[in-house]
Short mmCIF file of the C-alpha atoms (twelve columns), coordinates in Angstrom:
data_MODEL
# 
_entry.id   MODEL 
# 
loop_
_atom_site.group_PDB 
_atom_site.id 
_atom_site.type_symbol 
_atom_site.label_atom_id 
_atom_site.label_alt_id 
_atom_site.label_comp_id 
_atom_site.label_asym_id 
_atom_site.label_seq_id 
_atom_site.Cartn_x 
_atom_site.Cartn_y 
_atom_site.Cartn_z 
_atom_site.pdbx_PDB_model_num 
ATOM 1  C CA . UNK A 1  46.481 201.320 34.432 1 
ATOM 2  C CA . UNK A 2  43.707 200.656 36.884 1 
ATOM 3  C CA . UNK A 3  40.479 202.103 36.946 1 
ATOM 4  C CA . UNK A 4  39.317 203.616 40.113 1 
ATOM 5  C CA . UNK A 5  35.652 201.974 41.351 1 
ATOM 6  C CA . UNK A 6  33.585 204.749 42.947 1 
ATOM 7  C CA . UNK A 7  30.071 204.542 44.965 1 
ATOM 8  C CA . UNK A 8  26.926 205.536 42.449 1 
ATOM 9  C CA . UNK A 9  23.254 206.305 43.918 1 
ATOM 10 C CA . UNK A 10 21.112 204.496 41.109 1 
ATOM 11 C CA . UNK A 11 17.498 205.473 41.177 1 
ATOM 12 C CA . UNK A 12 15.174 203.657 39.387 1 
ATOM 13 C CA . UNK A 13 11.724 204.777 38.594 1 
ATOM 14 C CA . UNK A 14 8.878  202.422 36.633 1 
ATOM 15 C CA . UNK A 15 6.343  204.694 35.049 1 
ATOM 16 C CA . UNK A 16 2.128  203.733 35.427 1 
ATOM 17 C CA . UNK A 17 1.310  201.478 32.703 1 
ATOM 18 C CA . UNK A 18 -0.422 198.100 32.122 1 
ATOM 19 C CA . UNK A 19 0.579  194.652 31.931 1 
ATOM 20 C CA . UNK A 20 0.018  193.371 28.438 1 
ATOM 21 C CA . UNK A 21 -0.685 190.036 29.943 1 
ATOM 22 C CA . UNK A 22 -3.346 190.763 32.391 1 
ATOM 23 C CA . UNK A 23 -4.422 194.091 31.639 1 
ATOM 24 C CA . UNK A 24 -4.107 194.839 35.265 1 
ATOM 25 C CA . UNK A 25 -2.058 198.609 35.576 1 
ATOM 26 C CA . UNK A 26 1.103  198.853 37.411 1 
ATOM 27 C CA . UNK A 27 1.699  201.377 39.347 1 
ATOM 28 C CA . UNK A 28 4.495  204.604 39.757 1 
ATOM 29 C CA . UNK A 29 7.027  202.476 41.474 1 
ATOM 30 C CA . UNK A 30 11.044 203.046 42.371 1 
ATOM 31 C CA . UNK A 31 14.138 201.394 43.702 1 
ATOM 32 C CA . UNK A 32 17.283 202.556 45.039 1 
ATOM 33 C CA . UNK A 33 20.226 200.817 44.514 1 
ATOM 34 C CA . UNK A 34 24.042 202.132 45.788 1 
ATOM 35 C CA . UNK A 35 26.235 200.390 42.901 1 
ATOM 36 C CA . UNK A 36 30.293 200.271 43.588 1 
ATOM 37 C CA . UNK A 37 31.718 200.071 39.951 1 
ATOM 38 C CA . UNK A 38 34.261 201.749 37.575 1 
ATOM 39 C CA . UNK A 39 31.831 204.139 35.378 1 
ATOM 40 C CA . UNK A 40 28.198 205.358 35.080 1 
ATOM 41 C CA . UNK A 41 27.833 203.051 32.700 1 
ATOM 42 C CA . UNK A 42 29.161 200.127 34.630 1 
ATOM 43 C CA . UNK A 43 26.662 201.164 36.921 1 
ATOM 44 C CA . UNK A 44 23.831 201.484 34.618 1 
ATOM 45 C CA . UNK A 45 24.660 197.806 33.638 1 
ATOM 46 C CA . UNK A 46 24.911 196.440 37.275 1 
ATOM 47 C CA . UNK A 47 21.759 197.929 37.826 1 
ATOM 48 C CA . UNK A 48 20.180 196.257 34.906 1 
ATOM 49 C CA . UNK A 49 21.237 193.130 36.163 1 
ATOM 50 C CA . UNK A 50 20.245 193.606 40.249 1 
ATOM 51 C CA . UNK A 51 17.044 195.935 40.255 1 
ATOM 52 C CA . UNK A 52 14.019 193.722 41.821 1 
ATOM 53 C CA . UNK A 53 11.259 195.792 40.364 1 
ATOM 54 C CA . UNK A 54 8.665  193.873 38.107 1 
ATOM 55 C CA . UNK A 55 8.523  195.065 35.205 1 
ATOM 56 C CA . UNK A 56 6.029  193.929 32.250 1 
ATOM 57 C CA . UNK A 57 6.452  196.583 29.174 1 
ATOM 58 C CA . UNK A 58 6.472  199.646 31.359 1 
ATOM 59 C CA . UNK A 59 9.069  202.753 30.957 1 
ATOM 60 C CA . UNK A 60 11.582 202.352 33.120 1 
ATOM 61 C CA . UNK A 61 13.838 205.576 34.075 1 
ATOM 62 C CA . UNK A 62 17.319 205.447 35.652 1 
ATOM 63 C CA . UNK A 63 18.597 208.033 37.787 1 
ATOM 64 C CA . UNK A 64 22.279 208.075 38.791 1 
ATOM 65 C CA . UNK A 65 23.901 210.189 41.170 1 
ATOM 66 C CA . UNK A 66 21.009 212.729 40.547 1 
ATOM 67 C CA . UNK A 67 21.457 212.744 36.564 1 
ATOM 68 C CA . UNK A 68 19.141 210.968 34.257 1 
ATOM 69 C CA . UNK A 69 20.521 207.931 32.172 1 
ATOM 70 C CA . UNK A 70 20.271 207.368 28.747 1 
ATOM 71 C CA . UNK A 71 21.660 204.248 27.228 1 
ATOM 72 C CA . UNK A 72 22.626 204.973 23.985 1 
ATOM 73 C CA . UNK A 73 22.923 201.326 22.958 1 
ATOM 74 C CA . UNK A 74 19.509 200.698 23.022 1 
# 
């Protein structure tokens, strides 16, 4: 059987925080990404792989189609 791919809004938030390396803080940032893929997870993991935020320790929070995600592997 084949999966169906759908169209997923993928908001991605970076919380405030500091870079461990510099010390310098990092502000409230976000990126939106539109992912085409076969599951919310799928998505979650395309996103992973595409986002262009910098990132050094900070929380990072993914929205998708409206809903926070939580990866449960991690």
């Amino acid at each position: 059987m084949m999966s169906m791919i759908h169209e997923y809004k993928v908001e991605i938030i970076r919380e405030p925080g500091p870079n461990p390396l510099t010390g310098e803080t990092l502000p409230f940032e976000y990126e939106k990404l539109t992912i085409e893929a076969t599951s919310v997870r799928s998505a979650y993991v395309i996103a992973c792989a595409t986002f262009k935020l910098t990132v050094r320790g900070q929380q990072l929070r993914f929205f998708i189609n409206g809903e926070e995600y939580f990866d449960e592997s991690h």
